[in-house]
N, C-alpha and C positions, 0 to 999 in steps of 0.2 A: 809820289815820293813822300817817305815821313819826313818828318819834321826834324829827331831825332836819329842818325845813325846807332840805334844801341848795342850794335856790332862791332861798330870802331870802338866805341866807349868801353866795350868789353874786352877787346883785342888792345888797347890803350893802358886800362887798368894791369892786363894779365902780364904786357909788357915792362912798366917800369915800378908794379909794384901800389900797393894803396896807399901808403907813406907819400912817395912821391905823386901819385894821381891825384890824391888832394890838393899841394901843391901846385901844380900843373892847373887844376881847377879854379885856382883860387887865382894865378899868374893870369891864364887868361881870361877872367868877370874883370878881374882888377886893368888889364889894358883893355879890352873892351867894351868897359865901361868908358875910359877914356875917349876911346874913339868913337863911339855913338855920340857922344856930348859933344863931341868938338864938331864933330860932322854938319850941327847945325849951322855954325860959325864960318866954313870952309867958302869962300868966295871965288876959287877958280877952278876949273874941269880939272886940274891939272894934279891939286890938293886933295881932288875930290877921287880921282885914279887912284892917288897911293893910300888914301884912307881905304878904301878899299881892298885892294888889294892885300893889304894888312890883315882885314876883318878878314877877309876869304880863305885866306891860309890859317887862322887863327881857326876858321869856325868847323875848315874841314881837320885840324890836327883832333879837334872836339868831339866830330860827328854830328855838327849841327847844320845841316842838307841842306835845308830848305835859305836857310841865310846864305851858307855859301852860294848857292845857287843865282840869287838876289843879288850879291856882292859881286858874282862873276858877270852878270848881263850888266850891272851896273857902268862898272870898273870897265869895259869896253865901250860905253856910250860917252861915258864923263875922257875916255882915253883919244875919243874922237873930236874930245873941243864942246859935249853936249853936257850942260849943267843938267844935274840928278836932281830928281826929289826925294830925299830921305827920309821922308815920313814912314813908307813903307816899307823900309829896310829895320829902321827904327823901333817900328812896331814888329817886326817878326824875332829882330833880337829881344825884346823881350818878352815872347809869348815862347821863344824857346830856351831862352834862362830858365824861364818858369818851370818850363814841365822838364826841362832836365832837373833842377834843383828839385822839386815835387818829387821827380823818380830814383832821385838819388838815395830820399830819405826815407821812401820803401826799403825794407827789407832783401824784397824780391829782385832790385832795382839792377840794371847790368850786370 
């Protein structure tokens, strides 16, 4: 699996336009950022479910796979009563900030 969906991203942009795609870009770093940070903070499975669950939907409206992915096995262990480690969710959120933001500012980019 990539990391990046850069099909949604294109299928994304084509739909509401690059005015609003920026927007949309910028709406969800800005809550997503949110939610990673607080994520370390989060004290019950339960907190830790709808944090998730959040990122998952955020990161597939994005095309960001590999996090959705993370957030979806997650979001079923922490939904079971099983406290998550975030470390790893954490870190792949921003190894794919990265290289979206990186491939955004290609030229060639979606």
């Amino acid at each position: 699996m990539t990391m990046i969906d850069w099909n949604r991203v294109g299928d994304l942009r084509s739909e509401i336009g690059d005015d609003s795609f920026v927007e949309v870009v910028e709406i969800f770093l800005e809550e997503a950022d949110e939610v990673t940070n607080r994520m370390l903070r989060l004290t019950t499975s339960a907190a830790q479910a709808q944090a998730l669950h959040f990122l998952k939907g955020a990161a597939l409206n994005l095309g960001f796979e590999d996090l959705a992915d993370l957030c979806q096995a997650g979001e079923h262990r922490a939904a079971r009563g099983v406290m998550i480690e975030p470390d790893p969710i954490l870190a792949c959120y921003q190894a794919s900030k990265t290289a979206f933001l990186t491939s955004l500012q290609r030229p060639s980019a979606a």
